[in-house]
C-alpha positions, 0 to 999 in steps of 0.5 A: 500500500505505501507504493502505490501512495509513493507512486501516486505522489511522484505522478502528482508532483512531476504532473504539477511541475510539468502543468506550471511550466506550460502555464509560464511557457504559454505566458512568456511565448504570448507576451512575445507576440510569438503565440497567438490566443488560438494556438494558446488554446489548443496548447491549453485544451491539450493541458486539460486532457492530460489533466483529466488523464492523470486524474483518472489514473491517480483515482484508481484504485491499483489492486 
């Protein structure tokens, strides 16, 4: 059972790094003038379904 949480925590914690560095990615690229609203937006609607992912799997119970 303490795997299965280290695990869980290792996936949230590299998932939560990788979701700020898209946030500061798409921020500084648009302050640029280098990434337009839409291409912002579809960068994002792809962070949402890797977020939905990794809660779908950090919900599941690993038997």
């Amino acid at each position: 059972m303490d795997g299965v949480v280290a695990f869980k925590t290792l996936i949230g914690a590299l998932f939560l790094f990788w979701f700020m560095s898209v946030i500061l990615m798409t921020q500084k690229t648009m302050s640029n003038n280098r990434m337009g609203v839409r291409e912002a937006g579809m960068l994002w609607m792809k962070a949402l379904f890797v977020v939905l992912f990794v809660v779908i799997i950090l919900t599941i119970n690993f038997k």
